[in-house]
N, C-alpha and C positions, 0 to 999 in steps of 0.2 A: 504493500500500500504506500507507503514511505517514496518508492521510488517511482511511481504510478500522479504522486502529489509532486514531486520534483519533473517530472516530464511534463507534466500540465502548466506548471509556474510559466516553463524554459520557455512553455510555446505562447504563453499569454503576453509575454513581455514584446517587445518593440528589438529591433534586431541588434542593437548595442545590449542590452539587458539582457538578452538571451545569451549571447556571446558571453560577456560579465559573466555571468551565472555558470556556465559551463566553465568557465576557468577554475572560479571561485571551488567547484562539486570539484573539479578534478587535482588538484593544489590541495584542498582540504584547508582554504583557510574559512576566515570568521564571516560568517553570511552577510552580517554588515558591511564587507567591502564592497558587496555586489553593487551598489549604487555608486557609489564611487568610482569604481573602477570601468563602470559602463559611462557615465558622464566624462573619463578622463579618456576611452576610448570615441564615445563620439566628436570630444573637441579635437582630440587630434587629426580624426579625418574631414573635418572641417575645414580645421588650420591650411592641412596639407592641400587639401581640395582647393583652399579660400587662396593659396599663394599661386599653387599649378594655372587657376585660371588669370588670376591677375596678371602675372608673367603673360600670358597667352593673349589678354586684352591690351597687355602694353607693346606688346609683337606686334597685332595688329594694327595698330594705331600710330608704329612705328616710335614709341617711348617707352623703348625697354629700360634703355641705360638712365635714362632720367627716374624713371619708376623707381628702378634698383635704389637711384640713389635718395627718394621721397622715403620707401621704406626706411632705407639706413637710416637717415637722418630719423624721420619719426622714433623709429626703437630707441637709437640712442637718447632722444630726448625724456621719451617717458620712462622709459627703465629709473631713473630719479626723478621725473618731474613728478609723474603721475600722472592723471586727468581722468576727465568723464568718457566713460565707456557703455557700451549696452551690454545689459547682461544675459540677452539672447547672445548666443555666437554663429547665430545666421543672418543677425541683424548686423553683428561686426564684420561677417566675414563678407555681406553685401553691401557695407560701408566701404570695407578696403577695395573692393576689387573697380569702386565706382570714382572713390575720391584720390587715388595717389597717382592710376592714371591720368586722368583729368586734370590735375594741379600739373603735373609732369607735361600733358601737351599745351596745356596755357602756359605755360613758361615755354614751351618753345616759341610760338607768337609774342610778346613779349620780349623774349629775347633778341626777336626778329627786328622789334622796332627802334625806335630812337635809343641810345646808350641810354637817357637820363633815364627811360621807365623801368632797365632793369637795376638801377642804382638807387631811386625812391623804392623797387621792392625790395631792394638789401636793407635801406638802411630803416626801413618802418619795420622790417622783420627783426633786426639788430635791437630797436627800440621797444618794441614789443615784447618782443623776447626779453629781454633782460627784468622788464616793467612786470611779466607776470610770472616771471620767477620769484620776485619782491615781493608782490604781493597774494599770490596762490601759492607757489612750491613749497612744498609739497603736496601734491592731493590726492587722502586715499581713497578707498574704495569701502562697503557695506563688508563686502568679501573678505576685504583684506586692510582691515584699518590699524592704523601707524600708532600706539599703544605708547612708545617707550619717544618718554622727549628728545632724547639723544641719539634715537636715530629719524626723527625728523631733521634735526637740526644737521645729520651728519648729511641726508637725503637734500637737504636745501641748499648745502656747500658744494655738494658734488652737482645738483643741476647748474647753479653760476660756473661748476668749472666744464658741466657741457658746452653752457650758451657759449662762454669763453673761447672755446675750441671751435666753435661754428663761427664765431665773429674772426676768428683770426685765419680760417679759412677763408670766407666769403673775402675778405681785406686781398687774399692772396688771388684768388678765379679773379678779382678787382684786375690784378695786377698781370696777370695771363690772359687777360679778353682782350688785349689786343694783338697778340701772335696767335693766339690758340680759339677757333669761331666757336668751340664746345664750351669753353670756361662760364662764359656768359648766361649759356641755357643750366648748367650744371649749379650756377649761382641763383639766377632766379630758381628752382627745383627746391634748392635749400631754402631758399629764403619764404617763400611760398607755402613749404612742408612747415617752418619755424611758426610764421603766422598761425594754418590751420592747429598745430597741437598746441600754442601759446592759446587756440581759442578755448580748446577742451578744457585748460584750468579753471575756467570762470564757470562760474554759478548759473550764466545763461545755458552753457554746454549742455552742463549733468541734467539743467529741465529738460532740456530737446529730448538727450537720449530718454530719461527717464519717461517721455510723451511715449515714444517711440515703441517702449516696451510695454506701456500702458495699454497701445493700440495693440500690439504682438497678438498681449495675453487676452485679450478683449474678444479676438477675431478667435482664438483658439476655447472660449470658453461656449460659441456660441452649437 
C-alpha cells in the first residue's frame, strides 16, 4: 500500500515534483526536501532556458556582444547592489530575455548618433549610478533579507567599489571611441544597463514588479 501511495503522489505532482520526489525515494533523504529540490530544479531550467534564448534573440537582432556585455555589467552590479526582482522566474526570465536585448540595440542607435548623446548617457548613468548606491544600496529581498548591519554596510562599500570600476571603464571606451567604432556602442551598453538596474533600487521598481506578480498570481488563481 505504502508504495501504491508513493506512485500516486509521483504522478499527481507537476513534472519538476515528480522528478524531486523520485530523487528524494531513491537517495532516501528527508521528504521535506522534495519541495525544495523540485523549485531548485525548475529554476535552473528556466535560468538555463531564460539565457539559451536570450543569446539566440541577441543573434538575431545582431547584439550578441552588446547583450553579453548588459548581462555582465547587470550581474556584477547587483550581486552587491541588490534591487527589485519578480518573484515569479518566468516573469524574470521574460524580463531578461526582452530588456538587455533591447537596451543592447538602442545603444547601438545611439551610439550611431552624435558623440555628445553617447557621453550624456555615460555621464547621467555615472551620476545615477553613484546617487543610488547612496541612497538605496543595499536592497534586499523578502527571500533573502540583509539581517547582520555589517554586512550591509560591507555590501554598500563593495557596490561604490563596483560603480567605481564601471566609471573608470566607461572614462577608458571614452578614450578608445575614437580609434576603436565598438568602444562607443560597448559604452552606451554599460551605461544604459547602469541606468536600468540603478532603477530596480528605488521603491518605484519593487511596486512594478510587485504589480507584476500581483497580476501573475491573479490570472493563475482564476
Amino acid at each position: 500500500m505504502k508504495g501504491g501511495a508513493q506512485g500516486e503522489e509521483i504522478m499527481q505532482g507537476n513534472l519538476y515534483q515528480r522528478w524531486a520526489l523520485l530523487l528524494v525515494e531513491k537517495n532516501h533523504l528527508p521528504r521535506e526536501k522534495t519541495a525544495v529540490l523540485a523549485y531548485a530544479m525548475e529554476t535552473l531550467f528556466i535560468n538555463t532556458l531564460n539565457l539559451l534564448l536570450t543569446m539566440l534573440i541577441a543573434y538575431l537582432l545582431g547584439v550578441l556582444g552588446g547583450t553579453l556585455i548588459c548581462i555582465l555589467v547587470a550581474v556584477s552590479y547587483r550581486h552587491t547592489a541588490g534591487g527589485a526582482h519578480s518573484s515569479s522566474p518566468w516573469i524574470c526570465a521574460a524580463a531578461t530575455m526582452t530588456i538587455f536585448p533591447s537596451l543592447a540595440y538602442a545603444a547601438t542607435f545611439i551610439a550611431a548618433g552624435p558623440g555628445v548623446c553617447g557621453r550624456l548617457a555615460a555621464l547621467t548613468a555615472v551620476l545615477l549610478g553613484v546617487y543610488s548606491i547612496h541612497r538605496y544600496a543595499p536592497v534586499d529581498s523578502v527571500q533573502a533579507p540583509i539581517i547582520s548591519p555589517e554586512r550591509r554596510k560591507r555590501l554598500k562599500k563593495y557596490s561604490y567599489v563596483v560603480v567605481m570600476v564601471f566609471v573608470v571603464g566607461i572614462i577608458l571606451l571614452e578614450a578608445l571611441s575614437a580609434s576603436w567604432h565598438l568602444a562607443r556602442i560597448l559604452q552606451v551598453c554599460a551605461a544604459l544597463t547602469i541606468l536600468w538596474v540603478s532603477f530596480n533600487l528605488t521603491p518605484t521598481a519593487a511596486y512594478l514588479w510587485s504589480w507584476m506578480d500581483n497580476q501573475l498570481d491573479s490570472k493563475n488563481r482564476r
